[in-house]
C-alpha positions in Angstrom: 5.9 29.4 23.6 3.7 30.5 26.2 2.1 34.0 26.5 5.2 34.7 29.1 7.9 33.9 26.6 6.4 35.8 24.0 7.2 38.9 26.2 10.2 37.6 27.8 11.3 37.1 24.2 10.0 40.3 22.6 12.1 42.4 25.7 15.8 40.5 25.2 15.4 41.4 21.6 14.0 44.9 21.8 17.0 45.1 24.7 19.8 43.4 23.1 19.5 43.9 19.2 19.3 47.8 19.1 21.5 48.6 21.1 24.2 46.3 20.3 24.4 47.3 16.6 24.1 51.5 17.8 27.5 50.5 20.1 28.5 48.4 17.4 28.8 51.8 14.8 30.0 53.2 17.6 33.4 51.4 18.8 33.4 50.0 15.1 32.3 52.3 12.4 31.8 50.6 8.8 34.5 51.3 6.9 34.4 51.8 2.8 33.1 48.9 1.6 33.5 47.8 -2.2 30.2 46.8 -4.2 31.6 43.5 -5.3 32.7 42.6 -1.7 29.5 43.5 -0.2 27.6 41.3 -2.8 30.2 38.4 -2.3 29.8 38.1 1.5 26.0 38.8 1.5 25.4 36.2 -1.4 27.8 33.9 0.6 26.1 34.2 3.7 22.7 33.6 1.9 23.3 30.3 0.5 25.3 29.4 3.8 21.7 30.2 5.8 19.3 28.6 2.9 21.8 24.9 4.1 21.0 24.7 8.0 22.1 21.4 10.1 19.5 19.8 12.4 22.0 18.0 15.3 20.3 16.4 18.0 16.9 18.0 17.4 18.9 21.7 17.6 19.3 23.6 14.0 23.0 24.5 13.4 23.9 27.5 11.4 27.2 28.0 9.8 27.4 31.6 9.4 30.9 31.7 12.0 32.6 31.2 8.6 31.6 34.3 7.1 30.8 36.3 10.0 34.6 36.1 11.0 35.9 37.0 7.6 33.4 40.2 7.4 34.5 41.2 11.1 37.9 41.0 10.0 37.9 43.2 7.0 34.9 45.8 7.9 34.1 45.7 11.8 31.8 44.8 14.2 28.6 46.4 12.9 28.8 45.0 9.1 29.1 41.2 10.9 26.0 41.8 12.5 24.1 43.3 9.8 25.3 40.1 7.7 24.5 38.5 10.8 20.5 39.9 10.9 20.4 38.9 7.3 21.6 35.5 7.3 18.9 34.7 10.5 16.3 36.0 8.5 17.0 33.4 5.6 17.5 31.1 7.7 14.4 31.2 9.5 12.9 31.2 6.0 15.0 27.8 5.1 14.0 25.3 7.6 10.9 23.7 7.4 9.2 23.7 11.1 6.9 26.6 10.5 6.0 27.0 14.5 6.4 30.2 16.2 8.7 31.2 13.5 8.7 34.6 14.3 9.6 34.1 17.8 12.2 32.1 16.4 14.2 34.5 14.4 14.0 36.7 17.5 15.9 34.1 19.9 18.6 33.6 16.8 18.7 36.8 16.4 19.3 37.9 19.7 21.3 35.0 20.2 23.9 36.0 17.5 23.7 39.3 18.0 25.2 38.4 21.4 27.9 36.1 20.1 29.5 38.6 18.0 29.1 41.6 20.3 31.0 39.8 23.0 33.4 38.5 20.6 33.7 41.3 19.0 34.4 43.4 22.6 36.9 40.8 23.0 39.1 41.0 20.2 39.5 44.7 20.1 40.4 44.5 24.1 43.2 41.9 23.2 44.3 45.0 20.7 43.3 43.9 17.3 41.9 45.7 14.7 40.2 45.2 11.5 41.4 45.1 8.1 44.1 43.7 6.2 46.8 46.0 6.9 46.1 45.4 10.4 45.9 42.2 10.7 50.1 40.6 10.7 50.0 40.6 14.2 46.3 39.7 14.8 47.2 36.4 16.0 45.9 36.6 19.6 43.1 38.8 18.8 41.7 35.9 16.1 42.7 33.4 19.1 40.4 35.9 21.4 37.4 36.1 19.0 37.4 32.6 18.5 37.1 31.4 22.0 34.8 33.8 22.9 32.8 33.1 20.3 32.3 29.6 20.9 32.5 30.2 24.8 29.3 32.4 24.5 27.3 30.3 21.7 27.9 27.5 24.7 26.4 29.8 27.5 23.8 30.8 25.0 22.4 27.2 24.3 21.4 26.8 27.7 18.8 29.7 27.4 17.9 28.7 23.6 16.7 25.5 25.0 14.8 27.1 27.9 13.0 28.8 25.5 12.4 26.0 22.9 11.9 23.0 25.5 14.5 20.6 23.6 15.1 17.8 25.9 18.5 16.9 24.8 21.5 16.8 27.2 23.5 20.1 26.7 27.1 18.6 26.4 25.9 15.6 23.9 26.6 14.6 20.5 25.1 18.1 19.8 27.8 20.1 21.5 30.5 17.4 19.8 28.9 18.6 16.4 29.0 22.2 17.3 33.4 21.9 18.2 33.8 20.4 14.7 32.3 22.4 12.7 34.0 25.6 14.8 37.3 23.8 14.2 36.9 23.8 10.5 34.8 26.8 9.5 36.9 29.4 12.0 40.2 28.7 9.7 38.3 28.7 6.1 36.9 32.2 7.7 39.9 33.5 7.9 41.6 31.7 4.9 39.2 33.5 3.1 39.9 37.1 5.1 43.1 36.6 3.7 42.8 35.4 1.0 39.8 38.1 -0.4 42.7 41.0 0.5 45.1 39.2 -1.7 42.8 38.2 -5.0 39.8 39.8 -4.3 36.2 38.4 -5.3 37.7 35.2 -6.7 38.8 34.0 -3.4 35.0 33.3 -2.8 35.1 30.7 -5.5 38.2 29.2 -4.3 37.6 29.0 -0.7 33.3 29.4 -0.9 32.4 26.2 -3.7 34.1 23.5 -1.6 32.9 24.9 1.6 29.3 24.6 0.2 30.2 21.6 -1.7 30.7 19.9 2.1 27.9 21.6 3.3 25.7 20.0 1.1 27.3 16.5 1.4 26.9 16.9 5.0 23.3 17.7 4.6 22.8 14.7 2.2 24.7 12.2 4.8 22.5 13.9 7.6 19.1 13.2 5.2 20.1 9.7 4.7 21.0 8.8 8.2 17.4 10.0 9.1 16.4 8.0 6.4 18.1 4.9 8.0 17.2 6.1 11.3 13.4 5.9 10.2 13.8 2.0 8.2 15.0 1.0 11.4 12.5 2.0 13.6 9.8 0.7 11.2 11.5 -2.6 10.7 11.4 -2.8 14.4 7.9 -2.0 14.5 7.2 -4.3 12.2 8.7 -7.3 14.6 6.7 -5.8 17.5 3.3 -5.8 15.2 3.8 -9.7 13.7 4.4 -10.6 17.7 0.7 -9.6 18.6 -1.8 -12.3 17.5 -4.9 -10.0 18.5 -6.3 -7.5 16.4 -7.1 -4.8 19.0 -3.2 -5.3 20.0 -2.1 -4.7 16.7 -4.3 -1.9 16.1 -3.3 -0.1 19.4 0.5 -0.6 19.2 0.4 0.4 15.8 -1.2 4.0 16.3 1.2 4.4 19.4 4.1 3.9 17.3 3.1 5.7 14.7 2.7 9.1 16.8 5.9 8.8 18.6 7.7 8.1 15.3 6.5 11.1 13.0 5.7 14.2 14.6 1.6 13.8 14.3 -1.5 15.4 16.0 -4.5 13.7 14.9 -3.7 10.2 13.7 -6.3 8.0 12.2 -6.9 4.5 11.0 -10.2 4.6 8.7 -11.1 0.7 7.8 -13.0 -0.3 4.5 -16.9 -1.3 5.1 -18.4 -1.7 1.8 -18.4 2.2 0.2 -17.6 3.9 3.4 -15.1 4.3 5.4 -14.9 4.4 9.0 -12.5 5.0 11.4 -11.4 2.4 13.9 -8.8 4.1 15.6 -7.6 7.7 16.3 -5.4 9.9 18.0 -5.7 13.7 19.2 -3.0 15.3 20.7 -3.7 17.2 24.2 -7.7 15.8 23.6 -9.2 14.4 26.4 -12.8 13.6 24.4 -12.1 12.3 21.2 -14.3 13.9 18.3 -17.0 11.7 16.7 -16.3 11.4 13.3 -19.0 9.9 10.8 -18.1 7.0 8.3 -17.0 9.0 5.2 -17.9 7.5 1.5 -14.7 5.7 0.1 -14.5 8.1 -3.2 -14.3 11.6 -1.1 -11.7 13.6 0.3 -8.1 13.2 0.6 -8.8 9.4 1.5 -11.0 9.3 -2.0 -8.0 10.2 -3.9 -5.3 8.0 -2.0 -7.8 4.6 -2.5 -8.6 5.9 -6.3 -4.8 6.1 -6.9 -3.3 3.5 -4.5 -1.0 5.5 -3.7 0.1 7.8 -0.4 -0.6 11.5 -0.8 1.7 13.9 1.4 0.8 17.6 1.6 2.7 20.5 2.9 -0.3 23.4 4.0 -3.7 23.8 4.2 -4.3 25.4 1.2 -3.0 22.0 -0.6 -5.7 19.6 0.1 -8.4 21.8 1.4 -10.4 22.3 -1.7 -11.1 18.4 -1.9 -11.3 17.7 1.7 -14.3 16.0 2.8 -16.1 15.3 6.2 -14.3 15.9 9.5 -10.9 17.4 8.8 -8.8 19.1 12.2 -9.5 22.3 11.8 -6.0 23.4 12.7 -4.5 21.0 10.5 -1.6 22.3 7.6 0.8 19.6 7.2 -0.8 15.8 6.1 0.4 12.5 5.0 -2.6 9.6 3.8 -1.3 6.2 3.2 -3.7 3.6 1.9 -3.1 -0.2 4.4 -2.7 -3.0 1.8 -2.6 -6.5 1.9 -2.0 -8.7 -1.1 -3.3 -5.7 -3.5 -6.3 -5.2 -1.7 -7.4 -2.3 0.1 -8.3 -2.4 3.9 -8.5 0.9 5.0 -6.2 4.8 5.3 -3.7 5.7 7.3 -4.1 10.0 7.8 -1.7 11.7 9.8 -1.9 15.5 10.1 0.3 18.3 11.9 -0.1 22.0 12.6 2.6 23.2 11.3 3.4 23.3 7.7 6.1 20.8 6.0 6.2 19.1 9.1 6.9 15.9 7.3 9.4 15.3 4.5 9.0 13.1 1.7 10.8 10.1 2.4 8.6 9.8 5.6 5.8 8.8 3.2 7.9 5.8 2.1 8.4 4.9 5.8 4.8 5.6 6.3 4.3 3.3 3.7 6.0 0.4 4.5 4.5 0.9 8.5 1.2 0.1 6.7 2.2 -2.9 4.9 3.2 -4.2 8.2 0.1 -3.0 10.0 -1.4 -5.0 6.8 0.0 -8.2 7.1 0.2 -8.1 11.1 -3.9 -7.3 10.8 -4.0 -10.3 8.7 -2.0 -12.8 10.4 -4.0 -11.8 13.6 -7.2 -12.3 11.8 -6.5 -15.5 10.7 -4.9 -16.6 14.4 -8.2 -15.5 15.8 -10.7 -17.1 13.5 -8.5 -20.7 13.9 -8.5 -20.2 18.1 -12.2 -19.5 17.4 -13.2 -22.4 15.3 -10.8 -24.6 17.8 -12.7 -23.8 20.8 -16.6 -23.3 19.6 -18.6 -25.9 18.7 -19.0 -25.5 14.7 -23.1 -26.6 15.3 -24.0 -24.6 18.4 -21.9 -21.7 18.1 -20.9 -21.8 21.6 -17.6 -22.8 23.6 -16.2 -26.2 23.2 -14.3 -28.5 25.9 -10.5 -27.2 24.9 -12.4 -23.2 25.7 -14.3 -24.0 28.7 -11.0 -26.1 30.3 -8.6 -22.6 29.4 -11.2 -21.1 31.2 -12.0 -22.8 34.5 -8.4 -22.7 35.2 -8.2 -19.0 34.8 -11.7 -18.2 37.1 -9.4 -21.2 39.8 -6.7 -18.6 39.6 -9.0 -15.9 40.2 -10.7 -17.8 43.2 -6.7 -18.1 44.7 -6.2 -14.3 44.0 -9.5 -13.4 45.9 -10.8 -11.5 43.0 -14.3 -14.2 43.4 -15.4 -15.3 46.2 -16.7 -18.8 44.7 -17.2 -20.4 41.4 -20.4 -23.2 41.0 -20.1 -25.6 37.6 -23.5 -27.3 36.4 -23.5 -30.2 34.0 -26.6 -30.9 31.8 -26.5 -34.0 30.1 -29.9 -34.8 28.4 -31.9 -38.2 29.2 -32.3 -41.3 26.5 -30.5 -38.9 24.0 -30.1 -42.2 21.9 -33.8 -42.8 21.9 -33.9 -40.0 19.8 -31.6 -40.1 17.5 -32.8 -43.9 17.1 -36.5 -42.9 17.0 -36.2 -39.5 14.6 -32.6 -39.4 12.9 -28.9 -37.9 14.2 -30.1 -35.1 12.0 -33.0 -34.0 14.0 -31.0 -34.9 17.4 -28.2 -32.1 15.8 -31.6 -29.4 15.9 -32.3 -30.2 19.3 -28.6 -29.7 20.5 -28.9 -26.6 18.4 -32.3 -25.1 19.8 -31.1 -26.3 23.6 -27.6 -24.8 23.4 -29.8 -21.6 22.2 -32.3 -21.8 25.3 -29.2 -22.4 27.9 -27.4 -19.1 26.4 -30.7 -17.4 26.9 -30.7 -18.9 30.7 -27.0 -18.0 31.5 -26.8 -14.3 29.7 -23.7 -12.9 31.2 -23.8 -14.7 34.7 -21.5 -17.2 33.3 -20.0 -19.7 30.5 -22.0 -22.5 28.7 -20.0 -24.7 26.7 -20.8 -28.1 24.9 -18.9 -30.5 26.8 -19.2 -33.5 24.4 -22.4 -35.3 23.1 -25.3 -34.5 24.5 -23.6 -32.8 27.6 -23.4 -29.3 28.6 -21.7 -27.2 31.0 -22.1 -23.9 33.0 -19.6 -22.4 34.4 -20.8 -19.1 37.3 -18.1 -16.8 38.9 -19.1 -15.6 42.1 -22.0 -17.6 42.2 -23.0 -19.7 45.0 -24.3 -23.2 45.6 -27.4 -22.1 46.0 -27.8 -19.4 43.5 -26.8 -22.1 40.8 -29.2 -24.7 42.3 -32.0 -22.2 41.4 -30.7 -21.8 38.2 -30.2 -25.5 37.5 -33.8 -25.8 38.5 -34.6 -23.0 35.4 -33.0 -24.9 33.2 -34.6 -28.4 33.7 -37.8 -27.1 33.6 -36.6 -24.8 30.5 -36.3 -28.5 28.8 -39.0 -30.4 30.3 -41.7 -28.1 29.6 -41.2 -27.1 26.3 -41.0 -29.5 23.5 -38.6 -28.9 20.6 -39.7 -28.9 17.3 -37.6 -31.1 14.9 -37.8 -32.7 11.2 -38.3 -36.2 11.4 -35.3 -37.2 9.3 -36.5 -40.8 9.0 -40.0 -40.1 7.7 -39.7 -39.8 4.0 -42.2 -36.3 3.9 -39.6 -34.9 7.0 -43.0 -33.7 8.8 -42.3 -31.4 12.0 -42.8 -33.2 14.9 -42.9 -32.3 18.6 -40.1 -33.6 20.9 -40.5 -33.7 24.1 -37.1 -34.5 26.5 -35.6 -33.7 30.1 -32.1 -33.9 31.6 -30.3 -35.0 34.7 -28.3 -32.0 35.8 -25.4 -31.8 38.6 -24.3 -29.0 40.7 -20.4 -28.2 42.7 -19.0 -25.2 44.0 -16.0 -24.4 45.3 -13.9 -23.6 47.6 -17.2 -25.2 49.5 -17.1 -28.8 47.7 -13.8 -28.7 45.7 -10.8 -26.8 45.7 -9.5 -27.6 42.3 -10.9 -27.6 38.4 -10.1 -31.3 38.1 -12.6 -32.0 41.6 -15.1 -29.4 40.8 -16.1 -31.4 37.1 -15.7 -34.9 39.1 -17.7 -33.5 41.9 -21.0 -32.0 39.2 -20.1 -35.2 37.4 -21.1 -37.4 40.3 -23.9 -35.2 41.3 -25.1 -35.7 38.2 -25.2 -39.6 37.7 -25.7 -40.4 41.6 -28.0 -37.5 42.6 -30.0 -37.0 39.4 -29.8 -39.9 36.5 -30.0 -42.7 39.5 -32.6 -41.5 41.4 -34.8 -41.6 38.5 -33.5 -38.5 35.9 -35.0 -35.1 34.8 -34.4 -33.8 38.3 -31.3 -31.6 39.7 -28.9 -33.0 42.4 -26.3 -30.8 44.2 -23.1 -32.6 45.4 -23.0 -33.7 48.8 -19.1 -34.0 51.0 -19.1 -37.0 52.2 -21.6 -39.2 49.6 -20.3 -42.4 48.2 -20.7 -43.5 44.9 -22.9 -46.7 44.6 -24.3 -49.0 42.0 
């Protein structure tokens, strides 16, 4: 709530609840009450608030089924004192600790409302209260009933202003609300009855299978949200093994698991050596994410989940904060710390924290649990799809793309070209001069160093300008977005005099003493561009290509030779 709220909220009570209750002794004064009743209906209306029902995100209190039975026998103002009492145990029950106070002032308001209007209602249809009263109470009852549900309905419109629930007001909700009327209205006044007949023992009678349901109900409602949970992580699951990239994984992983559970900081702290750093995070309303230091492996709440592996789920502050260590939120109560396993190894924590107390429940840390066995196994599988695509398309001796990476790749910067995100692409192909010779003269092993040292030197050359990428043998490709003909001209020229001017050094595999010899070497290098010279992938390598053997290794190699439109291919 807002600072406006507050005060709104503060005046309806200060408004409503005091004076209802003084008009309440006044058009309804309490009448002799016995001890034993008194402690029957309170205790009853105690363990009725300690069992709320959540429906729809929207708590649900049964107390209609008592309330009715105490207006019935004593009046107005004992229902809503039972009323008061009820709201305040109730507000004590449920587990979202936020704004509580503010809370029990909306309930209480709220049913303070409900039964004054009721109440109004059933003695202006001529009831009365008590048992000799009450033969011909048939429309009264009728009266307080549908007044009671009539103004809980008008009422939920302004509960939800107040609490910001999204939900739809006539949804499964409002369904749940009709239900429960139907059936706790007539055990109400079954036990109104019923008390006037036997006494106390009608609260056993009538009281132990009502709270026998109630708790039934709750235990369906816990294990529907338990279902509720499995299924969204299974689902999760599917979405995680679909991504074959670890950044995807990671990032779909830490938005689903903040819309899931109800989290503020989120973070994903990955295993290096003794530390542990975090890889990913997540701070609610926190436009600059906090810089948090790699932590050491055996401290903290993280410490204690890796020492035990096993997840740790805490309820307040005062839990956990006497072994906390390094950054912690500082408005953090509520925490859950999973630890992400593959195969019985550790990888890293999951830690998810809240600001209110018992946000989470304990069955969430099993569906936590299971999330990070997925997040585990997707990591893994994307790991391992990434290192093949890598060691398919790079060169396992130079370390730099191969054909299958720089084909994938021209065709994308083509599609680029057509979508006017470049202007124009130039390609240069280097293919080194009596390669053969040297392998013949000094071994394959010492022609491997100098395709190692030159694939070195070209990366050094082409920085992030473009792609170089072994294009088989002793060949070598360049690929330059939004470079021009003559911008990679100049740079061709770099790169032949980058290999004509400075010898390689290599083992001479075929001397038995493998002394280090100097190698000296050049290469014949071709030049396209496109759109100017080619307006395809397939014409821009055929187009370098020819450059290359025309222009360059014809008219005498170690020279560069753009392709000219229009030349003809001769022998």
């Amino acid at each position: 709530m807002n600072t406006r709220k507050k005060i709104i909220t503060w005046a309806l009570w200060l408004m409503i609840v005091p004076i209802c209750h003084w008009y309440a002794y006044q058009i309804s004064p309490p009448q002799y009450v016995g001890f034993w009743d008194i402690f029957a209906f309170s205790l009853t209306a105690v363990i009725i608030a300690c069992i709320p029902l959540t429906v729809n995100k929207t708590v649900v209190f049964l107390t209609q089924w008592i309330s009715i039975a105490v207006f019935l026998s004593y009046g107005m103002f004992y229902e809503m004192v039972l009323l008061q009492l009820a709201t305040v145990v109730s507000m004590l029950a449920i587990q979202d600790q936020s704004q509580k106070f503010y809370r029990y002032l909306l309930y209480s308001s709220m049913f303070t409302c409900i039964s004054f209007i009721s109440g109004i209602g059933f003695f202006a249809a001529g009831g009365e209260v008590g048992y000799d009263s009450s033969h011909n109470a048939v429309f009264p009852i009728a009266t307080y009933v549908i007044l009671s549900f009539s103004s809980a309905l008008l009422l939920r419109g302004l509960l939800r202003f107040f609490t910001n629930v999204k939900s739809t007001l006539f949804g499964s909700g409002l369904l749940w609300d009709i239900c429960l009327r139907l059936v706790v209205y007539p055990l109400g006044i079954g036990l109104f009855y019923l008390n006037n007949i036997i006494g106390p023992a009608a609260f056993a009678l009538i009281g132990i299978p009502v709270l026998s349901s109630l708790l039934v109900l709750k235990m369906y409602q816990s294990s529907l949200r338990v279902n509720l949970h499995l299924q969204t992580a299974a689902e999760i699951g599917h979405q995680l093994a679909e991504r074959l990239n670890v950044e995807e994984v990671l990032n779909l992983f830490m938005k689903k698991i903040t819309k899931t559970f109800p989290v503020e900081w989120a973070y994903i702290l990955g295993l290096k050596g003794d530390m542990l750093v975090v890889v990913r995070q997540y701070e609610k309303d926190s436009d600059i994410l906090n810089m948090i230091p790699p932590i050491p492996k055996d401290k903290g709440v993280c410490g204690i989940v890796l020492k035990r592996e096993k997840g740790l789920i805490y309820g307040e502050k005062s839990e956990w904060r006497k072994f906390s260590h390094g950054y912690s939120p500082n408005h953090a109560e509520s925490v859950i710390c999973v630890p992400i396993m593959q195969a019985k190894q550790i990888e890293g924590v999951l830690f998810l924290a809240s600001s209110r107390k018992n946000a989470f429940h304990k069955f969430q840390l099993m569906i936590v649990d299971i999330m990070c066995s997925y997040l585990a196994v997707a990591l893994s599988n994307a790991r391992h799809y990434e290192e093949t695509k890598r060691e398919s398309e790079y060169c396992p001796m130079t370390k730099i793309p191969n054909f299958r990476y720089f084909d994938k790749y021209i065709y994308e910067k083509f599609k680029d070209l057509q979508d006017k995100k470049i202007e124009c692409i130039s390609l240069i192909i280097v293919d080194i001069d009596h390669f053969k010779t040297i392998n013949d003269q000094y071994g394959h092993q010492a022609g491997d160093q100098i395709l190692i040292t030159l694939a070195d030197r070209l990366q050094a050359l082409v920085a992030v300008r473009g792609v170089l990428a072994r294009y088989g043998g002793e060949e070598f490709v360049i690929l330059l977005p939004d470079t021009d003909d003559k911008e990679a001209h100049e740079l061709a020229e770099t790169v032949r005099q980058a290999i004509a001017n400075h010898p390689f050094l290599v083992h001479n595999e075929l001397d038995p003493a493998r002394n280090i010899v100097e190698v000296s070497i050049t290469a014949s290098i071709g030049v396209s561009t496109a759109p100017k010279h080619a307006n395809d992938p397939v014409s821009l390598v055929k187009y370098a290509d020819r450059a290359l053997y025309i222009g360059a290794k014809r008219a005498g190699r170690n020279r560069v030779a753009k392709y000219v439109q229009g030349e003809k291919e001769t022998d």
